[in-house]
N, C-alpha and C positions, 0 to 999 in steps of 0.2 A: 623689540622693546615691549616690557610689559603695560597690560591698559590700565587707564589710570581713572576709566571709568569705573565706581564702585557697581552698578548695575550689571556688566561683565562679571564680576567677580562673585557677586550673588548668585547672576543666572548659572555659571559655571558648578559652584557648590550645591545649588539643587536640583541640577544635572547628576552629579552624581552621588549626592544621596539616594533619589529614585533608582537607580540604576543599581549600587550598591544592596540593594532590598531583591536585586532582579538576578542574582548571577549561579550560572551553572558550577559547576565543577572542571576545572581544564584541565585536559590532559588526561585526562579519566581512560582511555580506549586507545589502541593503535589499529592497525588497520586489518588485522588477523579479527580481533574482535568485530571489525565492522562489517568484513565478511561474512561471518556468520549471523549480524543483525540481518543485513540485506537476505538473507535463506530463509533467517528466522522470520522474519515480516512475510514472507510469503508461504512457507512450507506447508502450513492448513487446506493450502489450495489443493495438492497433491494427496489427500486423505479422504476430503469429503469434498462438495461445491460441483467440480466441475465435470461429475458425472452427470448433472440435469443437462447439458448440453447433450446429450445423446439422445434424449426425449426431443429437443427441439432440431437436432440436425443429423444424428445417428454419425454412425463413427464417421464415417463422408465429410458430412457438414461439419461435425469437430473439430477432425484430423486438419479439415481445412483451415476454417478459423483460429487455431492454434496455429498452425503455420505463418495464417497472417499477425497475430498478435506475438507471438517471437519476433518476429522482425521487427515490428514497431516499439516494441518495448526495447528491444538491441540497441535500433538507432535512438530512442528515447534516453536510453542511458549513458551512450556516447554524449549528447548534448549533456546532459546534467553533471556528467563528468567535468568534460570544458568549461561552463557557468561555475562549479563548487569548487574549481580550482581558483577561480578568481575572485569567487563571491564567498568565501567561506563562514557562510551566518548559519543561528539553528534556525532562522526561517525557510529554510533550503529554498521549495518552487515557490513560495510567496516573495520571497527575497530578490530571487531570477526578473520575476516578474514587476519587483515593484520599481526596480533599476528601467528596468527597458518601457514598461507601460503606464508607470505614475501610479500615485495611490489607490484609485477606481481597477488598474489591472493586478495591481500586488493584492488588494482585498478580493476580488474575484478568485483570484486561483487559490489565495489561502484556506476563501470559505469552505471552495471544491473539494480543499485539501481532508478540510475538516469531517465535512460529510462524509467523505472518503475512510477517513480513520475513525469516526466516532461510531460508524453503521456497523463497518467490517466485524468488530471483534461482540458486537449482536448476534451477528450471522454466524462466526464462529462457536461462539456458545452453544447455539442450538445446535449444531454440527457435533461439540464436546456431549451434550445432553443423549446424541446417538450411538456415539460411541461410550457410553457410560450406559447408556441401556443395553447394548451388547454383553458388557462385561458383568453388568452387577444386578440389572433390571431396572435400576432408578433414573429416571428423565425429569424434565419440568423444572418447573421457575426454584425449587430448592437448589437444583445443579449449578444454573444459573448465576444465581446470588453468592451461590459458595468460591467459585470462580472470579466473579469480581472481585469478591470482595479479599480473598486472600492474595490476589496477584497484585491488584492497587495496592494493597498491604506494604508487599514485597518492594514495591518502586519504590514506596516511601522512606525505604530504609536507605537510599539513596544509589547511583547509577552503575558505579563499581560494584557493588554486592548484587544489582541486576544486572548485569550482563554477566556476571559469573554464573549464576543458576540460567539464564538465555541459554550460554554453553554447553551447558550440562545436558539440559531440553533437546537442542538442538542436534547436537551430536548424538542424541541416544533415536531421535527421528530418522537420521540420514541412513543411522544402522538400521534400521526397523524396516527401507525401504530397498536398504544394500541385500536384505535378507527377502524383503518380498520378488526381489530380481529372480534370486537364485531358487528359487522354491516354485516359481510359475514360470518361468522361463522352458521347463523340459515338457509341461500342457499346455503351452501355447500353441492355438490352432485357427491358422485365420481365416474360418468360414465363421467363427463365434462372432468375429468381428461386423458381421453383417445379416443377421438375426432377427434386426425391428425391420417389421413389417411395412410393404413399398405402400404411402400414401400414391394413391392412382391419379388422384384430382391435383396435385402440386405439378408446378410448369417441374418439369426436368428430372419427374422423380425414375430413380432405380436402386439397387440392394445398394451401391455406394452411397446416395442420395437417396435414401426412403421419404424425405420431406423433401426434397427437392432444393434446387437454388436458392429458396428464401432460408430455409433450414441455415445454411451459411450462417448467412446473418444472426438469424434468430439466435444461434449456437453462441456468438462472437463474447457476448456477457461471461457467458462460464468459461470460454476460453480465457477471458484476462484471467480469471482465478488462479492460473496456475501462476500468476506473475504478480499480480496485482499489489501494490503496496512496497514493490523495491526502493520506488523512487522517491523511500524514504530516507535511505541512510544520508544524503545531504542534513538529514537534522540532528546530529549527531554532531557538526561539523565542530560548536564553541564547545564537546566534550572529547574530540578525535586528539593526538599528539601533535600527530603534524597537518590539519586539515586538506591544504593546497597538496598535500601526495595520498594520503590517508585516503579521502571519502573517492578520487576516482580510481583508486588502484582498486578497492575492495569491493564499489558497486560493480564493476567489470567482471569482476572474480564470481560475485555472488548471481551473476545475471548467467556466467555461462552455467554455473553450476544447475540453474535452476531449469535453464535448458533441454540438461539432457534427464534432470531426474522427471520432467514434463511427459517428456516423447517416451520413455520408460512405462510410466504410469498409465498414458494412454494408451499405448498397445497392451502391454500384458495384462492388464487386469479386466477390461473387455474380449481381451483375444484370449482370456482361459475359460471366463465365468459367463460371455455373452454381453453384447452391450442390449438387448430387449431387459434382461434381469439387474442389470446395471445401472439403467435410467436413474431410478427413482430410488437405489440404496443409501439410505443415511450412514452405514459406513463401507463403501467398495472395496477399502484397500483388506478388509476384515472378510466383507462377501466373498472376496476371491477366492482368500487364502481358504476359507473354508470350504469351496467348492469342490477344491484337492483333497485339504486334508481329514475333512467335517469339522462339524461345529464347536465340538472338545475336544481339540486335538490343541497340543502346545504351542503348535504354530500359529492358529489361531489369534489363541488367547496374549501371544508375544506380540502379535501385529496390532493386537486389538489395546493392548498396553501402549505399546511403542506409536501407535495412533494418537492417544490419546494425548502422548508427549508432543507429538509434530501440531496438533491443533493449539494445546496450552501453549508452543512456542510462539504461534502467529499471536495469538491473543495476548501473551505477553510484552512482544516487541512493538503490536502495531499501538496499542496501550501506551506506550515509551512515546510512539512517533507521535499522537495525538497529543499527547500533554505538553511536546515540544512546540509544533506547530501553533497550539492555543498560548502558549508561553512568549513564543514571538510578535504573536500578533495582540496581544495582551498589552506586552512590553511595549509597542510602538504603538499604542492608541486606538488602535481600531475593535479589541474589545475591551471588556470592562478593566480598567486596568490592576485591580486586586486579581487577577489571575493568574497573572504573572510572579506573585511576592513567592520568594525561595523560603522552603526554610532553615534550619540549622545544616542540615545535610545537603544542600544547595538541590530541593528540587522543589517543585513548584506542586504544592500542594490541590489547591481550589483547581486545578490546570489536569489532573488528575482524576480525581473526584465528580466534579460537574458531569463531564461527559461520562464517567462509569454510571453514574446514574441515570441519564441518559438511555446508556445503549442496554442495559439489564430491562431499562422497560420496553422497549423496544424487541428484546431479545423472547418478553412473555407472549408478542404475536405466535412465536413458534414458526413463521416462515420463512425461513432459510432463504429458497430461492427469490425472496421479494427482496429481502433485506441486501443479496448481492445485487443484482440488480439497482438497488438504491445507491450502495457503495458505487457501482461501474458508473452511475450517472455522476458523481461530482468526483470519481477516478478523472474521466475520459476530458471532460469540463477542463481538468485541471492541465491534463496532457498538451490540449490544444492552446493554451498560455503559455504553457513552457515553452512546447516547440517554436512558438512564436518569438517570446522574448528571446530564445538564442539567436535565431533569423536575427534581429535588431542589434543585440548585444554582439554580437561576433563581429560588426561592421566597426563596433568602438575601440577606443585605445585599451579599454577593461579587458576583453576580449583577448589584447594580442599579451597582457601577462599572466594568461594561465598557463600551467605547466603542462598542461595536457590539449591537446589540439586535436577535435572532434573528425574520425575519420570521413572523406566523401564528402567537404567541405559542405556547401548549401543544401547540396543536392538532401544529407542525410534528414535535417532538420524537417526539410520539404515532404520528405515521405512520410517521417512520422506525424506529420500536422494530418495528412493527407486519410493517414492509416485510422487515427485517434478523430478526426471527424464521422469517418463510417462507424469506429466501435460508439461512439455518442449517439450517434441516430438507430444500433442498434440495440440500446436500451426501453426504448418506444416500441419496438419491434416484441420485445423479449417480455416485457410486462409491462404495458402502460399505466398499468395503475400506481407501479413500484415507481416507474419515473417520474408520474403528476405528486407524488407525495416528496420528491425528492425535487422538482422542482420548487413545491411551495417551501418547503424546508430553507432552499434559496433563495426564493424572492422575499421573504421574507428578513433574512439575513444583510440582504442588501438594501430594506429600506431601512434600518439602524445603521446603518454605513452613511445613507444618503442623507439620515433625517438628526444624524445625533454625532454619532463618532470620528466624521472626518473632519469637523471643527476640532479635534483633541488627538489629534497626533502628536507625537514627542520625538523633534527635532532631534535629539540625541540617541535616539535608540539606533545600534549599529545597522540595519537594512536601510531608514531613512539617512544614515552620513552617508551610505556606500552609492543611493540615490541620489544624492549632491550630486557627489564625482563623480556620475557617468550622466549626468546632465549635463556637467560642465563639457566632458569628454566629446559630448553629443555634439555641442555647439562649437567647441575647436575643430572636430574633424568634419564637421560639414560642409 
C-alpha cells in the first residue's frame, strides 16, 4: 500500500531529482571493451616506470618483486571479481568497502583510490614528455598541458566515443610490443641481464642481487607498475551491459594478458640492451630497440610511436577511472557534491577537470619515479581494504549471489591482504619523501571526511542502498 505520508513522497521526489542531475550512460561497453580498458589502464607500465626498479633491485630484485606483485594482483582480482559481481556500482573498491567497513572504510579506500588515479597519469605524462623528446626533441610542461588537455577534451564528448579511440590506442600498443618481441627476441643474451654492479656492503648482495635482499623490497613500487590501476575496471560497472558477467569475465582477461606482456618486457629489453643502461632510461622499450637496430632506424622510430600510443592509453583510461571514482564518491556525499552533476552527454564534467588540473601541476615536478611511488602509496592503502572487505563480505548472504565465486576460497583474499601490506610498507623504503607527501595528501583528506562531509551523505545514492542490505544481511546471518 502506498504512504500516505506527504513527507515520503517529497523525500522520494528529491531523491530523485539529485540523482537524475547524477547519471552515466548504461549500457555503453560490453565486456570485449572492458578488456581492453583493464590493459589500457595499465599498458604505460610496460613502456616506461618500471625500469627504475633495476636501479633499486637489479633484474634479481625485480624479477623477484614482479613475481610477488603478479600474484597479488591475480589473487587481488579474483576478489574484485566476486565483490563486482554482486556489488555492480561505478564506486567499484570504494563501494566493496563501504558495504563491509561502513562509511569511515568506503571513504578510506576511495580517497586511496583517488590518489591512486589522480597521481598516475602526472607520472605518465612526464614518461609521455620522454618519449616525445625521443621522437621530436620537445619535453616539458607544454607536452604536458597538450595531453591533458586534449584527452579530458575527448572524455568530454562522452564514454562511447572514448573507449572507441582507448581501442584504437590500445591495440596499436599491444602491436608495438607484439613487434618489440619479435625484433629482440634473436639479441637476447642473459649475461646483459646481470650488468649493475654487485653493492658489496648490502646483506645478500651478488650479480643476481647487486643490492641485495632489501633491493627486493625497494624494487616492489616499480614492480606494481606493470599492473597497477587494473583494479579499475570495477568502475566501469553503471556503463558495462551486463555488469554481474561483464566487469569479472574481462578484468580476468585483462590481468592474464598483462601477465605475460610483463615477464616479456622484463627480460627482453634488459636481456638485449643491459639492465646497468636501462635503469634510468626514460624510454627502455625505444633504448632497446635501438640498441639492435640504431637510433634511425624504422624500428626505432615504430616503437618510439607505438610507445607513445601505449602511454597515452594508460593516461587516457586511468583519466576515465578518476573521474568515476570522484563521480561516486561525489554522488553519495563525501565530496563536494557538484562533482558529480552529468552533463548532456552523461558524464561528469568538474569530476574530470578538477583533478586534470591537479595532476599537470604535479606532473611540472618532472619526477616520474616520485610521483609512482605516490600513486603505489594510496594503490597498495587501497589493496589492503579491498582484500579486507572480501574477507567480511564473502561471509554474507551478498556474497553468496555473485555469479562468480573467488578461486582458493579465504585463503586467496589472505594472501593478497598479506602481499599488499609488504608492497605499502615498501613505498617508505622506495622514497620516503614520495610517501610523507602522499600521506599528508591523505591525512588531509580525511579531516574533511571527519570534520565536514560525513554529516552529508545521501541515503539514496546506490553504494549507501547496497550498504543497507548488507547491514541488514550482516545482522540475519550472525
Amino acid at each position: 500500500m502506498a504512504s500516505t505520508d506527504p513527507s515520503v513522497s517529497s523525500a522520494s521526489t528529491k531523491d530523485e531529482d539529485y540523482l537524475s542531475k547524477r547519471q552515466l550512460k548504461q549500457g555503453a561497453v560490453g565486456w570485449f571493451l572492458l578488456t581492453f580498458l583493464g590493459v589500457s589502464y595499465v599498458i604505460s607500465g610496460d613502456f616506461s616506470g618500471w625500469n627504475f626498479g633495476l636501479a633499486q633491485g637489479g633484474f634479481g630484485g625485480l624479477l623477484i618483486a614482479t613475481i610477488l606483485m603478479a600474484v597479488m594482483y591475480l589473487l587481488l582480482v579474483f576478489c574484485l571479481a566476486e565483490m563486482s559481481s554482486s556489488l555492480p556500482t561505478a564506486g567499484g573498491g570504494y563501494g566493496f568497502a563501504r558495504c563491509a567497513l561502513g562509511p569511515w572504510g568506503g571513504y578510506i579506500t576511495g580517497t586511496a583510490i583517488i590518489l591512486e588515479y589522480a597521481i598516475a597519469p602526472a607520472a605518465i605524462a612526464v614518461f609521455i614528455g620522454g618519449y616525445m623528446n625521443s621522437l621530436v626533441g620537445v619535453d616539458g610542461p607544454i607536452i604536458y598541458l597538450l595531453f591533458y588537455v586534449v584527452f579530458i577534451g575527448i572524455h568530454l564528448l562522452g564514454v562511447g566515443e572514448a573507449f572507441k579511440i582507448m581501442f584504437v590506442i590500445t591495440g596499436t600498443a599491444i602491436v608495438a610490443i607484439g613487434v618489440l618481441v619479435v625484433s629482440l627476441l634473436p639479441h637476447f643474451n642473459a649475461q646483459n641481464l646481470f650488468d649493475i654492479p654487485v653493492n658489496e656492503s648490502a646483506l645478500g648482495a651478488n650479480l643476481f642481487l647487486p643490492h641485495g635482499f632489501l633491493g627486493i623490497w625497494e624494487a616492489i613500487p616499480f614492480a606494481i607498475w606493470f599492473f597497477l590501476a587494473v583494479e579499475g575496471v570495477p568502475l566501469a560497472a553503471e556503463e558495462a551491459h551486463t555488469p554481474h558477467k561483464d566487469i569479472p569475465k574481462s578484468i580476468i582477461y585483462a590481468m592474464t594478458i598483462l601477465i605475460i606482456i610483463a615477464f616479456l618486457v622484463l627480460f627482453l629489453v634488459p636481456g638485449v640492451a643491459g639492465s646497468a643502461g636501462m635503469q634510468d632510461h626514460t624510454a627502455p622499450l625505444v633504448g632497446a630497440i635501438q640498441k639492435v637496430h640504431g637510433e634511425s632506424s624504422n624500428a626505432a622510430l615504430f616503437v618510439n610511436i607505438a610507445g607513445l600510443a601505449g602511454l597515452i592509453a594508460s593516461f587516457f583510461s586511468i583519466t576515465y577511472g578518476y573521474s568515476r571514482q570522484i563521480f561516486a564518491l561525489s554522488r553519495a556525499g563525501y565530496l563536494p557534491k557538484s562533482l558529480s552533476l552529468t552533463s548532456r552527454r552523461k558524464v561528469p564534467v568538474l569530476a574530470l577537470v578538477i583533478p586534470g588540473i591537479f595532476g599537470f601541476l604535479l606532473s611540472l615536478t618532472g619526477e616520474g619515479d616520485l610521483l609512482i611511488t605516490m600513486a603505489v602509496f594510496g594503490a597498495t592503502l587501497s589493496y589492503i581494504m579491498m582484500c579486507t572487505s572480501h574477507l567480511l563480505l564473502r561471509k554474507r548472504s551478498s556474497a553468496k549471489k555473485s555469479k562468480f565465486v573467488t578461486p582458493g576460497g579465504a585463503v586467496t583474499p589472505w594472501v593478497a591482504l598479506i602481499l599488499a601490506i609488504v608492497a605499502f610498507m615498501s613505498t617508505f623504503l622506495a622514497n620516503i619523501v614520495a610517501a610523507c607527501w602522499a600521506a599528508i595528501f591523505f591525512g588531509i583528506m580525511i579531516l574533511y571526511f571527519a570534520l565536514y562531509s560525513r554529516f552529508r551523505l545521501v541515503a539514496s545514492a546506490p553504494e549507501e542502498e547496497f550498504a543497507v542490505v548488507s547491514k541488514a544481511e550482516k545482522q540475519i546471518y550472525s
